[in-house]
N, CA, C and O atoms as CSV, one atom per row, in Angstrom:
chain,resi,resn,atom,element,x,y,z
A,1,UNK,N,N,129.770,73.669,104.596
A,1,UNK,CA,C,128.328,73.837,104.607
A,1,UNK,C,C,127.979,75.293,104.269
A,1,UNK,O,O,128.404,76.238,104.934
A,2,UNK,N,N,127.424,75.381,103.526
A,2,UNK,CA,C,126.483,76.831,102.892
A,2,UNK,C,C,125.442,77.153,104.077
A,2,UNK,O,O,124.673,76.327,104.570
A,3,UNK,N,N,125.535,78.231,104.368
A,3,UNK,CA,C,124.287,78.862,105.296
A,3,UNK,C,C,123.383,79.764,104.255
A,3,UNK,O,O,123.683,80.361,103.222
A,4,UNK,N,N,122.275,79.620,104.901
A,4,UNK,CA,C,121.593,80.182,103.808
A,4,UNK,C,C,121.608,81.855,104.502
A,4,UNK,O,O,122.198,82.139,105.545
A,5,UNK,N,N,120.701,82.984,103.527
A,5,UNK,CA,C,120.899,84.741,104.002
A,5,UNK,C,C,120.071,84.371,105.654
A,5,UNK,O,O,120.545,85.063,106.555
A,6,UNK,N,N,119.095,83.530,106.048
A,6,UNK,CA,C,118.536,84.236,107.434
A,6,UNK,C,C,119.986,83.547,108.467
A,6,UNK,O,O,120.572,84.264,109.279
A,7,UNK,N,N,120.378,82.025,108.219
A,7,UNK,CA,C,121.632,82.326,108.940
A,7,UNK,C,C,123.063,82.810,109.162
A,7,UNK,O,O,123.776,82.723,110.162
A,8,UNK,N,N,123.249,83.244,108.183
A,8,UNK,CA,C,124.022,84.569,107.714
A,8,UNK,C,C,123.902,85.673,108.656
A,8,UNK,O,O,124.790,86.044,109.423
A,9,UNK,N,N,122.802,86.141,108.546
A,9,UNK,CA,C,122.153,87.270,109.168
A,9,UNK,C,C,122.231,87.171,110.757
A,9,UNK,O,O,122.744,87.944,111.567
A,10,UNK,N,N,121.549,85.958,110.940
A,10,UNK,CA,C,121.510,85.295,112.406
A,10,UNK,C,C,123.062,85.943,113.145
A,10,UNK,O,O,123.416,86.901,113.832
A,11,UNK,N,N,123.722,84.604,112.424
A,11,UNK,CA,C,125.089,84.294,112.758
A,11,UNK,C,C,126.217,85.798,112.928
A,11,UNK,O,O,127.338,85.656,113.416
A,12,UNK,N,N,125.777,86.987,112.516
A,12,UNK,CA,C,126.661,87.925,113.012
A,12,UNK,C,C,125.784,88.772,114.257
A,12,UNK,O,O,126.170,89.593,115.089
A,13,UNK,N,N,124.663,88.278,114.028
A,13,UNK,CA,C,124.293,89.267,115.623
A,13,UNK,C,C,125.145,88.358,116.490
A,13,UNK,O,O,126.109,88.832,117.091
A,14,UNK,N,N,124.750,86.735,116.607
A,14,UNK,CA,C,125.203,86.209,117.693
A,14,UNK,C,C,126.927,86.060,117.644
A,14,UNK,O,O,127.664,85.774,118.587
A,15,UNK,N,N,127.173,86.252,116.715
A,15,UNK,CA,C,129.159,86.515,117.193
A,15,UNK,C,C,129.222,87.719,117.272
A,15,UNK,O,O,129.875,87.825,118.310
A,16,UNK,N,N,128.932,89.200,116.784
A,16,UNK,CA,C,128.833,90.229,117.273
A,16,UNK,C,C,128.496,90.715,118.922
A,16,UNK,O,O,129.059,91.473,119.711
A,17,UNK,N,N,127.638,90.110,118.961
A,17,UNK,CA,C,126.904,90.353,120.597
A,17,UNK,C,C,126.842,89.360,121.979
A,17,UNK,O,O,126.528,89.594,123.146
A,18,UNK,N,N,127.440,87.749,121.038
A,18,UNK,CA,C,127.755,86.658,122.093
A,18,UNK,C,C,126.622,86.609,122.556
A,18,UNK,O,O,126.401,86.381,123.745
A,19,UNK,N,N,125.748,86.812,121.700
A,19,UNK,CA,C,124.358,86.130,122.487
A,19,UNK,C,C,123.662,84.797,121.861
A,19,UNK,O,O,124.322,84.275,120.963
A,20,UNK,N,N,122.614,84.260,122.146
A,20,UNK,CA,C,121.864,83.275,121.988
A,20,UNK,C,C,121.081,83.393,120.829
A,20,UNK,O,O,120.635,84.517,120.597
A,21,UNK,N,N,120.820,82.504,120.065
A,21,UNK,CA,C,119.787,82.638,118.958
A,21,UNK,C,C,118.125,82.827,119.761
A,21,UNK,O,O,117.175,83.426,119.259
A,22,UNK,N,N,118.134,82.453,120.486
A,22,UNK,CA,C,116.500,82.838,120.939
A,22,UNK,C,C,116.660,84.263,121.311
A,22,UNK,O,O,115.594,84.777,120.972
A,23,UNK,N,N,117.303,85.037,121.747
A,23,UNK,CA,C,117.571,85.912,122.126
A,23,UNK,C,C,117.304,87.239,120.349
A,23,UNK,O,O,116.739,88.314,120.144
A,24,UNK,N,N,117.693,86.760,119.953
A,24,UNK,CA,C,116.777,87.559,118.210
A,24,UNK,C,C,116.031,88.829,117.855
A,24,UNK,O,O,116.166,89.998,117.495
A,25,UNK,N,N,114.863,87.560,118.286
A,25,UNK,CA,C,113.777,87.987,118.289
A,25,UNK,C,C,113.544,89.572,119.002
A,25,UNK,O,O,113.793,89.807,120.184
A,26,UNK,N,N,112.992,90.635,117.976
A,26,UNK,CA,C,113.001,91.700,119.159
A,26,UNK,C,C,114.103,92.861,119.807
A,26,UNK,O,O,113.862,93.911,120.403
A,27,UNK,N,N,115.277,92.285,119.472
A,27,UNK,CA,C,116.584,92.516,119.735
A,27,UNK,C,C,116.932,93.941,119.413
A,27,UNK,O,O,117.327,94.059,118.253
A,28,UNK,N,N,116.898,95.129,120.148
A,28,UNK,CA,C,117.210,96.030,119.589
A,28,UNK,C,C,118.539,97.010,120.106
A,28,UNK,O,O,118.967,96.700,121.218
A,29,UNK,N,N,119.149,98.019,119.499
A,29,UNK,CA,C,120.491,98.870,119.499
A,29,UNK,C,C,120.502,99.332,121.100
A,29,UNK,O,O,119.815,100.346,121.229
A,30,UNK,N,N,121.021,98.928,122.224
A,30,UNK,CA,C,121.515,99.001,123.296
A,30,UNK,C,C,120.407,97.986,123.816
A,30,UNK,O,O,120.072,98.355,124.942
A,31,UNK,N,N,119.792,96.979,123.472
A,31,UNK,CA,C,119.262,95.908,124.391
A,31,UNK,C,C,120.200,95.142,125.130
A,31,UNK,O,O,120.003,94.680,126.254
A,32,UNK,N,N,121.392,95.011,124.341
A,32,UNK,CA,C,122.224,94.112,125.210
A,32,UNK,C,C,123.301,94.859,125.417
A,32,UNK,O,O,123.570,95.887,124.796
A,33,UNK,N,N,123.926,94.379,126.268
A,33,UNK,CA,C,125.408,95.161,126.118
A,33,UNK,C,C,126.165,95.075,125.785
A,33,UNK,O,O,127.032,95.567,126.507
A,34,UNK,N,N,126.722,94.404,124.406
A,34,UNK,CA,C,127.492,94.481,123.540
A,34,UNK,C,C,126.809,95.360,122.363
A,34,UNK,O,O,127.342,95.497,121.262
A,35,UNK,N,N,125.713,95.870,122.680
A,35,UNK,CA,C,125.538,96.544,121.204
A,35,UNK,C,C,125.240,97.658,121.431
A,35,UNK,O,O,124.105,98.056,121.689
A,36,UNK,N,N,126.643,98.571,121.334
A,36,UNK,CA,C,126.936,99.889,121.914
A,36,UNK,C,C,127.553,100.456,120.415
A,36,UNK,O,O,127.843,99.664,119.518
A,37,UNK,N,N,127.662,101.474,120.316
A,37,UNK,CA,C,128.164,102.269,118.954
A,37,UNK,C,C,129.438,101.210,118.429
A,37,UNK,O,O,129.719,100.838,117.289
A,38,UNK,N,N,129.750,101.056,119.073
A,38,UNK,CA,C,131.340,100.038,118.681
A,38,UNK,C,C,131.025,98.596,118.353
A,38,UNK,O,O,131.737,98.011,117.538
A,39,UNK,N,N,129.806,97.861,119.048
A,39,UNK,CA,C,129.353,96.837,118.939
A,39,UNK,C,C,128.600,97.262,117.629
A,39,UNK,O,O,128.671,96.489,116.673
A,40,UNK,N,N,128.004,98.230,117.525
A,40,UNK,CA,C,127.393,98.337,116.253
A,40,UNK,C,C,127.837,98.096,114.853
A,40,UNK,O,O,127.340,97.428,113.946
A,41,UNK,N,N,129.800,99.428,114.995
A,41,UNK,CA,C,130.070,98.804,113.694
A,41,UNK,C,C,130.320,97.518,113.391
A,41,UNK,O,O,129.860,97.137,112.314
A,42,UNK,N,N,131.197,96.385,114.338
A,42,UNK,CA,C,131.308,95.474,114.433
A,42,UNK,C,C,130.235,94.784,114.111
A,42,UNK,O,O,130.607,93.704,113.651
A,43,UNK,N,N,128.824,94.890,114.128
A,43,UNK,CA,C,127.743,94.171,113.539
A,43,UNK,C,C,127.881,94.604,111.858
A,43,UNK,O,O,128.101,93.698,111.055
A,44,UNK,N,N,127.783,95.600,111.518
A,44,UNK,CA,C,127.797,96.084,110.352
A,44,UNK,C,C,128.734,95.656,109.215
A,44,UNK,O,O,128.488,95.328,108.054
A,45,UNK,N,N,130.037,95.774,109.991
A,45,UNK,CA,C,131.160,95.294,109.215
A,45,UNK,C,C,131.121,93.569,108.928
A,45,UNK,O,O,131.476,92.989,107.902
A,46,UNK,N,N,130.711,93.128,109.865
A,46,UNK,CA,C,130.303,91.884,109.455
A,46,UNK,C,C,129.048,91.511,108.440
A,46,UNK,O,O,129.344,90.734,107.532
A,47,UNK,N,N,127.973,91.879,108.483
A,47,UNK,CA,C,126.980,91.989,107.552
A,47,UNK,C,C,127.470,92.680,106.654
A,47,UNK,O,O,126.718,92.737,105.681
A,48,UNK,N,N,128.488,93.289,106.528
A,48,UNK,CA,C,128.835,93.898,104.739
A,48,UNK,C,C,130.078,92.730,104.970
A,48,UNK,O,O,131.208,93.126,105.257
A,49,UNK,N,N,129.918,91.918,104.890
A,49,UNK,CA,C,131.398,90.741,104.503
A,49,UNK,C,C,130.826,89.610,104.345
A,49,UNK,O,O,131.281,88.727,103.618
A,50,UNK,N,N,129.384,89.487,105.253
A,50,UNK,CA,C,128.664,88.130,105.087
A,50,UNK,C,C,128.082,88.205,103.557
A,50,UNK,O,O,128.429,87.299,102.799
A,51,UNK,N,N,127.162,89.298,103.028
A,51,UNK,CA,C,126.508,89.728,102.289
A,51,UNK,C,C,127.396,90.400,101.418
A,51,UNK,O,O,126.860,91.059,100.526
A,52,UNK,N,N,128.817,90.384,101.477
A,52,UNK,CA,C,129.624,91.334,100.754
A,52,UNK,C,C,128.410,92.457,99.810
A,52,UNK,O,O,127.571,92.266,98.930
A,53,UNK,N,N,128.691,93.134,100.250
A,53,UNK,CA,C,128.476,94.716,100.138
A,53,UNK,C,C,128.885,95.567,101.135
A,53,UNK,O,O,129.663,95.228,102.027
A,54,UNK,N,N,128.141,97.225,100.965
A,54,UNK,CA,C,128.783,98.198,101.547
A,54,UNK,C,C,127.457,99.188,102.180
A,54,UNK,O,O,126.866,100.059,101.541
A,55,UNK,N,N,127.235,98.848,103.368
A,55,UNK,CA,C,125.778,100.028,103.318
A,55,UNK,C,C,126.259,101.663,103.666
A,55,UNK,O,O,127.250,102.127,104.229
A,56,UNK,N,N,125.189,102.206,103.113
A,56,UNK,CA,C,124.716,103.632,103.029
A,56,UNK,C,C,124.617,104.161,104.479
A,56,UNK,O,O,123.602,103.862,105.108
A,57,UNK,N,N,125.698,105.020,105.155
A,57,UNK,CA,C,125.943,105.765,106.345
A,57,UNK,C,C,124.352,105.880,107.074
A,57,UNK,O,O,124.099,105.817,108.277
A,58,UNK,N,N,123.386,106.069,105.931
A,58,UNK,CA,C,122.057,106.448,106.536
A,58,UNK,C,C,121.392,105.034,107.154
A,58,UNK,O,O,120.638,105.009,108.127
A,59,UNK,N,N,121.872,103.748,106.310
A,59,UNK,CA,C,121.230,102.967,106.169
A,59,UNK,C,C,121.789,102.155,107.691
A,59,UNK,O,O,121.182,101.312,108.351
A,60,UNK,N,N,122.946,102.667,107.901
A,60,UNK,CA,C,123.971,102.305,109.213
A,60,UNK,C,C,122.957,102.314,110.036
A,60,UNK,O,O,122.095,101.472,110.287
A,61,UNK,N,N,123.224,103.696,110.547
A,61,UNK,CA,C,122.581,104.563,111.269
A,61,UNK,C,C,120.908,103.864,111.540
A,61,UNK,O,O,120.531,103.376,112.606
A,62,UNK,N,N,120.116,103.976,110.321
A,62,UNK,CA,C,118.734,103.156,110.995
A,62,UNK,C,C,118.648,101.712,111.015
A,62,UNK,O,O,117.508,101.262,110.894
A,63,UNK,N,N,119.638,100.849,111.145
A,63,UNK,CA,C,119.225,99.766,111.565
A,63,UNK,C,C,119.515,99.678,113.049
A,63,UNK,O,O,120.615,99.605,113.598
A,64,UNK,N,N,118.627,99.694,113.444
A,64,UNK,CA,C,118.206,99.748,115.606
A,64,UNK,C,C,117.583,98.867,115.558
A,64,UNK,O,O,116.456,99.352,115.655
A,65,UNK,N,N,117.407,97.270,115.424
A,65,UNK,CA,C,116.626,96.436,115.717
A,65,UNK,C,C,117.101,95.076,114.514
A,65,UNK,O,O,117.395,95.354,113.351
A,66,UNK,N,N,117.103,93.951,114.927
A,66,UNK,CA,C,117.066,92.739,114.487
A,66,UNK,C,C,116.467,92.816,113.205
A,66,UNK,O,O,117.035,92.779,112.114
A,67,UNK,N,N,114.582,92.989,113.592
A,67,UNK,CA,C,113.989,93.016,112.722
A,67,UNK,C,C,114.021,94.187,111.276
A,67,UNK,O,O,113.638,94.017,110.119
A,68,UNK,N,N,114.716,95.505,112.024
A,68,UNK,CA,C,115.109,96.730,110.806
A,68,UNK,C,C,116.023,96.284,109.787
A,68,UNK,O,O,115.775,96.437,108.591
A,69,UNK,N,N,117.583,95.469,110.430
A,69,UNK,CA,C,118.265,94.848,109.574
A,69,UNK,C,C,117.989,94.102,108.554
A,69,UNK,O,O,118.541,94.360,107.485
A,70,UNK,N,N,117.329,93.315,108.626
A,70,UNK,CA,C,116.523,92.649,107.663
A,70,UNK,C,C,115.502,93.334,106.463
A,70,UNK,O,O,115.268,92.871,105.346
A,71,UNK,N,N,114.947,94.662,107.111
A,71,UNK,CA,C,114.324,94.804,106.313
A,71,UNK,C,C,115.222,96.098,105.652
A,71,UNK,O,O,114.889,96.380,104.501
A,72,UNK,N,N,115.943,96.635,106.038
A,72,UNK,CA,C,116.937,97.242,104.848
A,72,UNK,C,C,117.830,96.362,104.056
A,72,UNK,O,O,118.167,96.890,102.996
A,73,UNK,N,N,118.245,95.340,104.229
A,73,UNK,CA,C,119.307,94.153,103.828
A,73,UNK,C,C,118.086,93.934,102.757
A,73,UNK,O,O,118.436,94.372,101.662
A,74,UNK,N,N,117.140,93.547,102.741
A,74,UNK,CA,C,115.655,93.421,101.350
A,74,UNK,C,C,115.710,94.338,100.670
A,74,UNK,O,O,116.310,94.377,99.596
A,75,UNK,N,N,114.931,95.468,101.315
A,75,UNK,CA,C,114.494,96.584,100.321
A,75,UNK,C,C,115.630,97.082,99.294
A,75,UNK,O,O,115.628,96.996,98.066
A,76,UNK,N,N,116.720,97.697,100.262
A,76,UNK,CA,C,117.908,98.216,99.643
A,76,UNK,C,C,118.732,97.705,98.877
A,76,UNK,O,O,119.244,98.294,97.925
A,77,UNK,N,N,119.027,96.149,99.322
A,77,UNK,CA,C,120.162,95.770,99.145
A,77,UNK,C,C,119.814,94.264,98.586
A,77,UNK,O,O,120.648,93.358,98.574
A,78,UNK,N,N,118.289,94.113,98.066
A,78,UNK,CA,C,117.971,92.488,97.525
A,78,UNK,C,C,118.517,91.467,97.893
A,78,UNK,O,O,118.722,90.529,97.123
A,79,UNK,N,N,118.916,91.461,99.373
A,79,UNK,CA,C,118.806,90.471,99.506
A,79,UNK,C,C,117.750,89.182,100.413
A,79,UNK,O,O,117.053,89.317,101.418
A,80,UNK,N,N,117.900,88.497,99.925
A,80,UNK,CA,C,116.172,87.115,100.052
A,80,UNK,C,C,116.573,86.530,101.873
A,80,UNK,O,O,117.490,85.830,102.303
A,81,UNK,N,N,115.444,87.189,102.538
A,81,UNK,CA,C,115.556,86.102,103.773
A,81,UNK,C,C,114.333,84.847,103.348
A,81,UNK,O,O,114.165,83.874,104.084
């Protein structure tokens, strides 16, 4: 089965962080406690493998939120939620 980019996207917060899909929404860089600098790259490295690509140290760095990811994964990096 093909997932489309929003469950793509979805799908590495919640194996990254072992959390819930309702849980998402809102979700930001030390809300939970798996998403600590280490939990971070581990999010990252997965979103550059889901999306194969490679982000920009800066671009690392400001995604602090569910909703930021997404919108650098667009702007920067074209890809369609």
């Amino acid at each position: 089965m093909n997932m489309n980019n929003n469950e793509l996207y979805d799908a590495a917060f919640i194996e990254s962080f072992s959390i819930k899909a309702e849980q998402l929404k809102g979700l930001a860089y030390q809300s939970v406690q798996l998403w600590d600098s280490v939990g971070h790259m581990s999010l990252i490295a997965l979103l550059e493998d889901k999306f194969d690509l490679m982000m920009e140290t800066d671009d690392i760095i400001d995604l602090s939120s569910y909703e930021k990811g997404k919108e650098i994964l667009s702007e920067k990096y074209g890809i369609r939620f």
